[in-house]
C-alpha positions in Angstrom: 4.0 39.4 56.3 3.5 41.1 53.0 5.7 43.8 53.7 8.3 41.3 55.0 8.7 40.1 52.0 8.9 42.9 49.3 11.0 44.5 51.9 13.6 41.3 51.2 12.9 41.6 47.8 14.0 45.6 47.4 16.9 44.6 49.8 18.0 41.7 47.6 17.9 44.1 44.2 19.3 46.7 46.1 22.3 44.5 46.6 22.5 43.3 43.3 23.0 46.6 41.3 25.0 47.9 44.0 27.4 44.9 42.5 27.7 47.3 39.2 29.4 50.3 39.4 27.6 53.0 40.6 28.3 55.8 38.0 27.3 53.4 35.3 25.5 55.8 33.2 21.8 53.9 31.6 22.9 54.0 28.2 25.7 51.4 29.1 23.4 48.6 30.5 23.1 47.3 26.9 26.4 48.4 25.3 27.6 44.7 26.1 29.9 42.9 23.4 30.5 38.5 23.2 31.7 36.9 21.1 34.0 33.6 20.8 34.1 31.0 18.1 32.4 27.7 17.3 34.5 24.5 16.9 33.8 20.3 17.5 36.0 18.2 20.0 38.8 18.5 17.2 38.9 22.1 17.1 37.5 22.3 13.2 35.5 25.2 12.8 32.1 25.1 12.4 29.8 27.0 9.6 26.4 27.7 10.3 25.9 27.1 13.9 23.0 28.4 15.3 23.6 30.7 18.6 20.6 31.9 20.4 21.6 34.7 23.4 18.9 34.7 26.1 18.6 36.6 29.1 16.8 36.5 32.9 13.8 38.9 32.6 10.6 39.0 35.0 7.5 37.6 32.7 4.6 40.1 33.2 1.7 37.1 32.8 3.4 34.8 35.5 5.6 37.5 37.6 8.7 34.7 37.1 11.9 35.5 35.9 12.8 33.5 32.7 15.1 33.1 30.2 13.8 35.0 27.2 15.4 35.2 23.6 17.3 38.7 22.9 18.9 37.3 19.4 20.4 35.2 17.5 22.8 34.8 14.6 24.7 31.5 12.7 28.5 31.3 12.3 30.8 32.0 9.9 33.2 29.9 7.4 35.3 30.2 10.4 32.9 29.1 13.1 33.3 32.5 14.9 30.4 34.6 16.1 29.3 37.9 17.4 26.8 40.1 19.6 26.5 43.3 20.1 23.9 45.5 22.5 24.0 42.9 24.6 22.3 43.8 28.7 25.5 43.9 30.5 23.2 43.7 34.1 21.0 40.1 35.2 22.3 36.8 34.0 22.6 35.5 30.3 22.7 32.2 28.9 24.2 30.9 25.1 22.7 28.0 23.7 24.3 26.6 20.2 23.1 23.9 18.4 23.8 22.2 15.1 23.1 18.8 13.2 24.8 16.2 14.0 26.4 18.1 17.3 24.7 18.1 20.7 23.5 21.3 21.8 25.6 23.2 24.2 23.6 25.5 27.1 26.2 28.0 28.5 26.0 30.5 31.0 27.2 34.4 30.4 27.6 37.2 32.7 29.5 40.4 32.5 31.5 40.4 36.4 31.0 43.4 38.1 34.2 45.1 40.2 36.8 47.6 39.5 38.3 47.5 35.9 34.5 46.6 34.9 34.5 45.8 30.7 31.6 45.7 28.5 33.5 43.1 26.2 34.1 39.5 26.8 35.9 36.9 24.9 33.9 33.6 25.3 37.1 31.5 23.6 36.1 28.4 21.6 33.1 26.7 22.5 34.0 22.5 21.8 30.4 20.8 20.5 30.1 17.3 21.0 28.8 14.6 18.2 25.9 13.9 18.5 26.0 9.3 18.8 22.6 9.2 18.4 21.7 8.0 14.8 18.5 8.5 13.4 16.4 5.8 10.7 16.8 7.0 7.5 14.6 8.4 5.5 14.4 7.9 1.6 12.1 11.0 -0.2 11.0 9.9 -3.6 9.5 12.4 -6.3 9.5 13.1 -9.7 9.7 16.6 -11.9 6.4 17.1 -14.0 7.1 16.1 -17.2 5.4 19.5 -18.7 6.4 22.8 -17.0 4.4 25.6 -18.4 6.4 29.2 -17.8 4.8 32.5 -19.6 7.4 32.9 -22.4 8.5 29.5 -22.3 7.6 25.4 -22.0 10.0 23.2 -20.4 9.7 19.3 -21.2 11.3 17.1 -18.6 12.7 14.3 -20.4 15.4 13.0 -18.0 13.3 9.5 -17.4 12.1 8.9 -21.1 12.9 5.3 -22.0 11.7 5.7 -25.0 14.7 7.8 -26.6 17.2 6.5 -24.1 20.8 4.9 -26.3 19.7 8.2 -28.9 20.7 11.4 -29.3 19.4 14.7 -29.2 17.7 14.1 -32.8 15.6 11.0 -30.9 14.8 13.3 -27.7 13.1 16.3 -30.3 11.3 14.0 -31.6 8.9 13.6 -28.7 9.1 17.1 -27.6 5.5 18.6 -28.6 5.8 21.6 -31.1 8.8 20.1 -32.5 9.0 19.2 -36.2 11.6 16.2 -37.0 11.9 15.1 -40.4 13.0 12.0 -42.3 16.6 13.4 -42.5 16.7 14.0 -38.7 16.6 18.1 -39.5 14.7 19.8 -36.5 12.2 22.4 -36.9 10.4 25.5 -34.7 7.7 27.1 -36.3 8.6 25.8 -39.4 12.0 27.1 -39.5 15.7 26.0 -38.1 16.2 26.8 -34.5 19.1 28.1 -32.4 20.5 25.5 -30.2 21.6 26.0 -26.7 23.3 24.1 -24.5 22.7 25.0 -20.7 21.5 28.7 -21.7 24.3 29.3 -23.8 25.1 29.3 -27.5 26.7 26.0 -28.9 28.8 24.8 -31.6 27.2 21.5 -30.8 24.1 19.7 -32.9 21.8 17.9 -32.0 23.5 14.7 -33.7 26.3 15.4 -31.8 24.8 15.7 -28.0 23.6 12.0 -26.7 20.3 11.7 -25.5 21.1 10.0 -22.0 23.2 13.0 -20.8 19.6 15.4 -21.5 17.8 16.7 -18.3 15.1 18.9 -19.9 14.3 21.0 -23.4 13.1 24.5 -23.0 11.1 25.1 -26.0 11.2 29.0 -26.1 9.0 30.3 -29.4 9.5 33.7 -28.7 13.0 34.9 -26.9 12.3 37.4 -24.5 14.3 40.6 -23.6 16.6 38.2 -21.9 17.7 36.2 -25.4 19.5 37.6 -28.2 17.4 39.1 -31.0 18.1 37.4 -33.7 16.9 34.1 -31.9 13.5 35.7 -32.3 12.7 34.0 -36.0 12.4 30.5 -35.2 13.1 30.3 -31.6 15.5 28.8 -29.2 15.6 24.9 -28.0 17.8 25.0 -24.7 18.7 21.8 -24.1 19.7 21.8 -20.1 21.8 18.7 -19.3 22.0 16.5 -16.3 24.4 17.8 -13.2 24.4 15.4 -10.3 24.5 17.5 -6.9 23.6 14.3 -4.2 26.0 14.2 -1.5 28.4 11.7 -0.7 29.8 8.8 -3.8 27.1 7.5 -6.7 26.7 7.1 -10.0 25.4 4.6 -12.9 26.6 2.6 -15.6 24.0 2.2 -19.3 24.2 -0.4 -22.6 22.4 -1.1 -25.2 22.5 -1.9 -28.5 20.0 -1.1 -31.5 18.7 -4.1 -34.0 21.6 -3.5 -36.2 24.0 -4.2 -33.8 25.1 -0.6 -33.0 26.5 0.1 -29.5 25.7 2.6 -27.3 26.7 3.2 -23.4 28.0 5.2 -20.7 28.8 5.9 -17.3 28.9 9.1 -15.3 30.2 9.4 -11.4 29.9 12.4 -8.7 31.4 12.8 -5.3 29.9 15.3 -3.2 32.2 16.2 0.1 31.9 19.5 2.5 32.4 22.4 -0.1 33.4 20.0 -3.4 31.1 18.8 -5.5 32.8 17.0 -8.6 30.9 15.1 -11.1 32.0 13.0 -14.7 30.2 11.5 -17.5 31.4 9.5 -20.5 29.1 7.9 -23.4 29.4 6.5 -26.9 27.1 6.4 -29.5 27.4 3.8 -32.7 25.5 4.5 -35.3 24.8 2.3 -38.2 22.8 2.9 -40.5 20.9 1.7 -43.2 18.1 3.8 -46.0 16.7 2.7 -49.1 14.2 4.8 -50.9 12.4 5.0 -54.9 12.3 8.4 -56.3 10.0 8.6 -59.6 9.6 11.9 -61.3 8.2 14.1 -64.3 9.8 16.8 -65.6 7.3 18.9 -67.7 8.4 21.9 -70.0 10.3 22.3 -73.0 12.1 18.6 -72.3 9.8 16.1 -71.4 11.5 13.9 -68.9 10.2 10.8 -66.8 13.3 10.1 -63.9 13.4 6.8 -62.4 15.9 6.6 -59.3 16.7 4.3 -56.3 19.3 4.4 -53.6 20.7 2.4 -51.0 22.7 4.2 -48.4 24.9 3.0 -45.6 26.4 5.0 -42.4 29.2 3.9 -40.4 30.4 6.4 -37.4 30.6 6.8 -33.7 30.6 9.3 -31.6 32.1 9.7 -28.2 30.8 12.8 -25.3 32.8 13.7 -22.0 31.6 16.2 -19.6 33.9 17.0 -16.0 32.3 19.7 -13.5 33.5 20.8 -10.2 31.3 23.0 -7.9 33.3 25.1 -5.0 30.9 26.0 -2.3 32.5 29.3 -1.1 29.5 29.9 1.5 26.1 29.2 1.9 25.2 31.4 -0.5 28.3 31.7 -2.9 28.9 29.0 -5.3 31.3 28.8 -8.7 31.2 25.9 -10.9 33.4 24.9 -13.4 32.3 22.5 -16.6 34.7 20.8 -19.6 33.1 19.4 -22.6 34.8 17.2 -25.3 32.8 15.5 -28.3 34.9 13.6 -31.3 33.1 12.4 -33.7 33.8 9.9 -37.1 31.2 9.2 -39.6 32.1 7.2 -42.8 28.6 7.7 -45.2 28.4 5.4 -48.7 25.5 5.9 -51.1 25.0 3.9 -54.5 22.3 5.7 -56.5 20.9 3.8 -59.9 19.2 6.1 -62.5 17.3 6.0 -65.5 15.8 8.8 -67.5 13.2 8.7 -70.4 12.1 10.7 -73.0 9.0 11.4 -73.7 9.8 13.3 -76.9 8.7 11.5 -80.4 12.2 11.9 -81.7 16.3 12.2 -79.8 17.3 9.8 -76.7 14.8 7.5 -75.7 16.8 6.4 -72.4 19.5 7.2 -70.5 20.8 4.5 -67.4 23.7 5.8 -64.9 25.0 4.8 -61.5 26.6 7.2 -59.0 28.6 6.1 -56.2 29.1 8.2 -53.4 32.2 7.8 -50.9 32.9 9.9 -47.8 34.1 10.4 -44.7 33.8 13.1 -42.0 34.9 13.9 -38.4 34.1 16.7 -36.4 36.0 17.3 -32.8 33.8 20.1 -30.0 35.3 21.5 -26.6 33.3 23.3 -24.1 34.3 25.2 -21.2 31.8 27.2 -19.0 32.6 29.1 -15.3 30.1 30.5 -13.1 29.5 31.9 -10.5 25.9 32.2 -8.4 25.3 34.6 -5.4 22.3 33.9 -3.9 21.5 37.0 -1.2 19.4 36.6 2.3 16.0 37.9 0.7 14.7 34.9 -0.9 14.5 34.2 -4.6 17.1 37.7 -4.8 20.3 36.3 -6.8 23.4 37.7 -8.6 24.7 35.3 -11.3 28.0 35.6 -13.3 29.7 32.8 -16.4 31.6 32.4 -19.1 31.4 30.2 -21.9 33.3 29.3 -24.8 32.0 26.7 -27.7 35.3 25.6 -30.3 34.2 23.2 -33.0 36.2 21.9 -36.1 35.3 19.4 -38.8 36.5 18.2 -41.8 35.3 15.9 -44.5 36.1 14.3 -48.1 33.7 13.0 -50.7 34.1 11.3 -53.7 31.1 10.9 -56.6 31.5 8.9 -59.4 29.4 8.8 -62.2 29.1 5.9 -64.8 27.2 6.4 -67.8 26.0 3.0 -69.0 25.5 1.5 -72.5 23.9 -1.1 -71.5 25.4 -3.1 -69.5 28.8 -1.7 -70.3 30.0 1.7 -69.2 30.0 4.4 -71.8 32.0 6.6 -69.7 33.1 8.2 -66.2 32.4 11.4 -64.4 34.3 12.5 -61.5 33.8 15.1 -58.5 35.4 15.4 -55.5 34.3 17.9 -52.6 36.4 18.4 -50.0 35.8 21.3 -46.8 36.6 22.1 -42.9 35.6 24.6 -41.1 36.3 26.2 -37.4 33.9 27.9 -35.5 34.0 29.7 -32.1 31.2 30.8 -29.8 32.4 33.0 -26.6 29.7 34.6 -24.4 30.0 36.5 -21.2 26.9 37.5 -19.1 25.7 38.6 -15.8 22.2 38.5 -14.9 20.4 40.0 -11.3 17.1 38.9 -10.2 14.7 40.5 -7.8 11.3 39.5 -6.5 9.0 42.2 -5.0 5.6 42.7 -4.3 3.4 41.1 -2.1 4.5 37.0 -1.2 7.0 37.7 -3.8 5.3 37.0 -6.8 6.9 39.5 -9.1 10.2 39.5 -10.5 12.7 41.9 -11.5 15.7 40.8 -14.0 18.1 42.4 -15.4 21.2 41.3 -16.8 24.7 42.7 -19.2 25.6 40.5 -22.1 28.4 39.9 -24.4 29.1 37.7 -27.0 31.4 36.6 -29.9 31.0 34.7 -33.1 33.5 33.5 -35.1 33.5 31.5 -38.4 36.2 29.9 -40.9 35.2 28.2 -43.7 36.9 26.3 -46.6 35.0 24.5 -49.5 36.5 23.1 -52.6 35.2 21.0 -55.5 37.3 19.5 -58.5 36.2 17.6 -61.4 37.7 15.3 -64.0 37.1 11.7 -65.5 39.8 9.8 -62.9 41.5 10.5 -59.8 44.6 11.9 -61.2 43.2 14.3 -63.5 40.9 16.3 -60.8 40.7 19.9 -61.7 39.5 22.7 -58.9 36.6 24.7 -60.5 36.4 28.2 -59.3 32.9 28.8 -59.2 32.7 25.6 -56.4 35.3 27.1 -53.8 33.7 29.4 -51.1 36.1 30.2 -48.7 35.4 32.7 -45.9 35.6 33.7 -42.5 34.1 36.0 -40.0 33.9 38.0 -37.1 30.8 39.5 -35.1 30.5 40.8 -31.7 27.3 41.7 -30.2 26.9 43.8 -26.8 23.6 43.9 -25.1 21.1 44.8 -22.0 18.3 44.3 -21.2 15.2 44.3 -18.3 12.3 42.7 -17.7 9.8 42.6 -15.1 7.1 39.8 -14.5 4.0 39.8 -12.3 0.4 38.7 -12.3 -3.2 40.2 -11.6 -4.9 37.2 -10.0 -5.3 34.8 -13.1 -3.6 36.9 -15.7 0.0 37.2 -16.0 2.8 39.2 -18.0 5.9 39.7 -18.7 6.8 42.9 -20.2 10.8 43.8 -21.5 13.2 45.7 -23.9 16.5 45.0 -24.7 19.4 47.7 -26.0 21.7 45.5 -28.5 24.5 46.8 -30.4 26.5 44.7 -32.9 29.3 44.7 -35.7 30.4 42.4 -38.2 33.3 41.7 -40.2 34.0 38.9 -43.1 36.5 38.0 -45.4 36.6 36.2 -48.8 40.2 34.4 -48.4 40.3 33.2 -51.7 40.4 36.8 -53.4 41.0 39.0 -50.2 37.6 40.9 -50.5 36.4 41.9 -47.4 33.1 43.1 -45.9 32.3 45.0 -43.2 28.9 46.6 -40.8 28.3 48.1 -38.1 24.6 48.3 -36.1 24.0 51.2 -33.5 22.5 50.9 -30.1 18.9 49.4 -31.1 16.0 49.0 -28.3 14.1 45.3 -28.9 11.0 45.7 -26.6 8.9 41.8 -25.7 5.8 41.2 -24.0 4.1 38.6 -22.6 0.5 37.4 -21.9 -1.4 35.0 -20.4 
């Protein structure tokens, strides 16, 4: 009976090759070609499909023939697909799925015959919506609110209520490490730091950039290779601001107002469709404010003086911040973004300042009583524009990114001094000074940056990156003097006028890793620069030029 059967069983095989043609040579049973395209019941195309090919082969544990996988691959932008070295002999079978769509089982076979061909055009391939609808699901979390990275600290600060209707100014102030004084002037390592703005230089301050629209601060004491190296004094605060990515229509709307009846509020709004992602935020910030303070001094020397000085100032100003961005998803892995910023600014500061100074001298001017009253007014107007573009390649973690950014601010302002010299209570007589300035300045920067991880579970990293960037700076101050407002003279010695020029081209490469607990970072950088400035009031002009230096950085920890 035994022999029956595997006699059927040859027979049967026997007759099913002989369906092939016979001179087909054994290299050409997997020289098969499908392919076809990917579309819903409307004929759309659709990206990222998954297509598994499987074909009828005997399993050796249960000597059954099964569908087994061969390989697999996802659509294109256009929803097409292809296969290669596909068995052109025994029977195939396509399955393609894809969320929201049901999945579609197809069976595949090369026919046998004269005029045999080893392609075969599968045509479009209709998936069907999936109706069924599944309970949703809302997954809550939270980012740390410390992030502790080898060369730098990040402070997640996008929830803190506690500077929320501030500005930048309010946010520093809780940011560990961070020194914030009575005037609002910011301090890293007891010295001025360079502000960023999304990993860029910025004509912004941190006056001038509200606190609501602040996702995190990267406090970076010491710039790596990566960073420019003059940022390596001080350091560099990055503040990163908030970008809305969630799919489909949201957004929020803020008041409040402070106890002296100052305003602040905004709104922001993002829409999130197939490959658009567009986002836009509006705030304003009122400020008024209010300072009184007592200043008593001796001045010891030659003239024995005792000051005596108080002061009531008073600030009237608002500020208004507008930031548009549009993402274009190009594929899965390409994306460029676009990104508009526009700050104006007015600020209208009044200070009366009463003073008396004694002598302590036996003999000459026992006392002296003045009052100064201080008038002003400044505006300041920012516009931002940034493009990038991110690449982010199979392996993962492996990305290629590329931007450009350019920073414009102006400002202008007026202030007015005057001095009366009292007898009394009657004025002796009047000082006048008047100091007047504006300034432009422009910040253009243009980088590319590639990152690699390597090693085992991908723990080190590879970056490298080309940079360029431009500074430019005009500046006009004047100051005049005289005893009324019709009589103001210029004095020479208080007019600075100047502007300048400096470019600065750089490269650099780092590598990061760890052994077990201890990590590093190890870098250099290659930076070339030149500068060029002008004096405008007497046509002076200054010029320098720095060869290629090497700035090498390491890390520890």
């Amino acid at each position: 009976m035994k022999k029956i059967i595997l006699a059927a069983l040859i027979f049967v095989t026997a007759q099913t090759y002989a369906q092939y043609p016979k001179a087909m040579p054994a290299a050409m049973k997997n020289s098969g070609h499908l392919y076809g395209k990917i579309t819903a019941v409307d004929g759309k195309p659709i990206e990222g499909a998954s297509v598994l090919l499987l074909h009828q082969q005997m399993d050796t544990a249960t000597k059954k023939m099964k569908m087994l996988l061969i390989t697999g691959v996802m659509t294109k932008n256009n929803g097409d697909f292809n296969f290669t070295g596909v068995p052109v002999m025994g029977k195939l079978q396509l399955r393609v799925s894809n969320s929201g769509f049901k999945t579609l089982i197809q069976d595949v076979s090369f026919k046998p015959g004269p005029g045999f061909s080893t392609d075969k055009d599968l045509g479009n391939l209709k998936l069907e919506t999936d109706t069924k609808v599944l309970a949703g699901v809302t997954i809550v979390g939270s980012a740390p609110a410390l992030k502790m990275d080898i060369d730098k600290k990040v402070f997640n600060v996008e929830k803190n209520i506690v500077s929320a209707g501030g500005t930048a100014v309010d946010v520093m102030r809780n940011v560990p490490s961070v020194q914030v004084d009575i005037d609002g002037n910011v301090k890293l390592r007891n010295a001025a730091p360079q502000i960023y703005v999304d990993g860029r230089p910025t004509t912004l301050t941190l006056d001038q950039i509200p606190a609501d629209a602040i996702q995190s601060v990267e406090v970076i004491t010491n710039p790596s290779a990566k960073y420019d190296a003059s940022g390596g004094n001080a350091g560099i605060l990055n503040i990163v601001l908030k970008k809305n990515k969630a799919s489909g229509y949201n957004g929020n709307i803020s008041a409040g107002v402070d106890s002296r009846g100052a305003i602040n509020g905004g709104a922001n709004f993002n829409v999130r469709q197939n490959k658009f992602n567009f986002s836009a935020a509006g705030m304003l910030h009122e400020i008024k404010g209010n300072t009184t303070g007592t200043t008593d001094r001796t001045n010891l020397g030659d003239t024995l003086t005792k000051v005596s000085q108080t002061d009531i100032s008073k600030m009237n100003g608002a500020f208004v911040f507008g930031k548009l961005g549009l993402d274009y998803y190009v594929t899965n892995r390409a994306t460029i973004s676009l990104g508009v910023i526009k700050v104006h600014g007015k600020f209208d500061p009044n200070e009366t300042i009463h003073s008396t100074t004694d002598s302590l001298l036996s003999s000459g001017v026992k006392s002296a009583n003045s009052v100064r009253y201080t008038s002003g007014s400044r505006t300041f107007d920012a516009n931002g524009l940034q493009l990038d573009y991110v690449y982010n390649f199979p392996k993962d973690g492996e990305q290629l990114t590329a931007n450009g950014n350019y920073f414009s601010g102006a400002n202008d302002g007026t202030s007015l001094y005057t001095t009366n010299y009292l007898n009394g209570n009657t004025i002796g007589g009047t000082q006048l000074q008047q100091v007047s300035n504006d300034g432009k300045i422009k910040f253009l920067t243009m980088q590319t940056d590639y990152a690699l991880p390597f090693g085992k579970q991908k723990q080190s990293k590879l970056e490298a990156g080309l940079r360029f960037q431009q500074h430019q700076i005009g500046q006009n101050n004047d100051n005049f003097s005289g005893t009324n407002t019709t009589n103001l003279i210029k004095i020479p010695a208080g007019t600075n006028d100047y502007k300048s020029t400096d470019n600065v081209f750089a490269a650099y490469a780092s590598v990061k890793s760890s052994i077990k607990n201890f990590g590093y970072e190890a870098g250099v950088r290659a930076e070339s620069s030149n500068y060029n400035g002008e004096l405008t009031t007497t046509a002076e002009k200054f010029s320098n030029k720095y060869p290629v230096s090497l700035f090498p950085s390491l890390f520890l920890s």
